[in-house]
C-alpha positions in Angstrom: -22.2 88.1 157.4 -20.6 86.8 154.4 -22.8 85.3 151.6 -22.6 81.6 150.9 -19.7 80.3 148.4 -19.0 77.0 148.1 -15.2 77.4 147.4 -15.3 74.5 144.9 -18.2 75.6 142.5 -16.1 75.9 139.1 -14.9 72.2 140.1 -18.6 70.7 141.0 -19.4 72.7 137.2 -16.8 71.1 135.7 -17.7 67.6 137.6 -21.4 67.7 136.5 -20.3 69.1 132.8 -18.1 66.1 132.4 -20.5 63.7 133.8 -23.3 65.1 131.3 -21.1 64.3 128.4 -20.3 60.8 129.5 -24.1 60.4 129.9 -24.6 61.9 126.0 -21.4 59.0 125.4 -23.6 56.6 127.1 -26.4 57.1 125.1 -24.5 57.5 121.7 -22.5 53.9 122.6 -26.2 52.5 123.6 -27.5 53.6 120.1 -24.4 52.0 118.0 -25.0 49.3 120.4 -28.8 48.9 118.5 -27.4 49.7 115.2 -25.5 46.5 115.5 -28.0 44.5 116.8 -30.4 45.7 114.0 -27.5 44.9 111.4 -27.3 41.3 113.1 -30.8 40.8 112.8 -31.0 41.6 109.1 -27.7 39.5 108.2 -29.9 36.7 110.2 -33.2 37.3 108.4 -31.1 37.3 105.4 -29.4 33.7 106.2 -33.2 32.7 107.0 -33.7 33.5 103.6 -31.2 31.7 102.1 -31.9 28.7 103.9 -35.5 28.8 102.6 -33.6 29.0 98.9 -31.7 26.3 99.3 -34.4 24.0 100.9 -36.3 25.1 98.0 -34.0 23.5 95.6 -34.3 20.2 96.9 -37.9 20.0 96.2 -37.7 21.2 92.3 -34.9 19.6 89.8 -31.6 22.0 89.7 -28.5 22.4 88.6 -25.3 21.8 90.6 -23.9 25.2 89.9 -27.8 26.3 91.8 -26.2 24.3 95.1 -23.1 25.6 94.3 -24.0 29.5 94.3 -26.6 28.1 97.0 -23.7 26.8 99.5 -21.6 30.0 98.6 -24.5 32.4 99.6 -25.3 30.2 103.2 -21.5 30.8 103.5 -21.3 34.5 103.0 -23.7 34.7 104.9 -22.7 32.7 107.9 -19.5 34.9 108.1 -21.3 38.0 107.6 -23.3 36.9 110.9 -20.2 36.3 112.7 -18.8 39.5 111.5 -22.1 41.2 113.0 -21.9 39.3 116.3 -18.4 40.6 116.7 -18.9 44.3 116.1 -22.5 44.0 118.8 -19.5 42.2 121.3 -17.5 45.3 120.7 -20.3 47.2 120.8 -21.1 46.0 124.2 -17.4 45.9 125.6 -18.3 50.5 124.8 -21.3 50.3 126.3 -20.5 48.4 129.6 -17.3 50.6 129.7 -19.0 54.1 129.1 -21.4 53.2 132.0 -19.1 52.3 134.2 -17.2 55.8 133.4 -20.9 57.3 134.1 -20.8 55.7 137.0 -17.7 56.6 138.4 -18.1 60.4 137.2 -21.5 60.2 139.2 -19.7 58.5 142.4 -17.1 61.9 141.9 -19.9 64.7 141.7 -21.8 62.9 144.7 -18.6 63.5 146.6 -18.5 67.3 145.7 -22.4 67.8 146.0 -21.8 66.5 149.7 -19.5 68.6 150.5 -21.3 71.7 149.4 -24.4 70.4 151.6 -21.3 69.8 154.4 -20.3 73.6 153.8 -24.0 75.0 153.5 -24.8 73.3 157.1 -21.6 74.5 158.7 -22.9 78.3 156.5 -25.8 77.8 158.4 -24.7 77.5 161.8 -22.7 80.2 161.7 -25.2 82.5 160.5 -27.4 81.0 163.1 -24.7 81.6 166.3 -24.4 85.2 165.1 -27.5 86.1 164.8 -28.1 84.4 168.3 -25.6 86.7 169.0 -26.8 89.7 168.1 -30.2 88.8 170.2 -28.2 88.3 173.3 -26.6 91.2 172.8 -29.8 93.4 172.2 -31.4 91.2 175.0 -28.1 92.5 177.6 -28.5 95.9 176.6 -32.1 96.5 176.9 -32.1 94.5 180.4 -29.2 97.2 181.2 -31.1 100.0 180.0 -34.1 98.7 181.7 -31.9 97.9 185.2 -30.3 102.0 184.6 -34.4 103.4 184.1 -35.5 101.9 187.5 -32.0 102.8 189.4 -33.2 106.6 188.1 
């Protein structure tokens, strides 16, 4: 008998291939993902900072133009944090949308690895009837043989 193929191999290759490289996209869009974050928390650390500064001042005698570049700092700062928070939503948005390609890519090469374990059983039963075959067949012809020895 014929040996096994699974007449859509090069697609299930292709299937798994693709869904290994939206895995690697995954990871890559879960690693900008922490990049931002990391950046947030630094642009928030740095506000914290700032804050301590300017509470400072109020405590010691200053200048004006020391709450002036104080208020301008707090104010960069403030839109560099929203700036941050922005790019980790986008970041995110990639995130959430390259799992849900992973997902879908893994929903696709379920569908071809079943039908390869669909094609394997129905392999399998074929082998199976012939072979049965072949014993009945060896079975009816020593029973004949057998049947032609004691007619002699």
């Amino acid at each position: 008998m014929r040996p096994f193929r699974f007449r859509l191999a090069r697609l299930l290759r292709l299937k798994l291939a693709e869904k290994r490289q939206r895995a690697i996209a995954l990871g890559r869009a879960q690693h900008d993902l922490d990049s931002c974050e990391a950046a947030l928390a630094a642009a928030q650390q740095q506000r914290d900072g700032i804050v301590t500064a300017y509470a400072r001042l109020a405590d010691a005698p200053s200048r004006p133009a020391d709450w002036t570049i104080a208020q301008n700092a707090l104010i960069a700062s403030q839109r560099r944090i929203n700036e941050r928070r922005t790019t980790v939503q986008q970041a995110e948005a990639k995130v959430e949308e390259a799992r849900l390609l992973l997902v879908e890519q893994a929903r696709e090469v379920e569908v071809y690895q079943r039908l390869r374990r669909k094609e394997w059983e129905e392999y399998s039963r074929d082998v199976q009837r012939a072979e049965q075959k072949e014993i009945d067949a060896l079975a009816g012809d020593r029973f004949a043989q057998r049947s032609a020895d004691h007619a002699a």
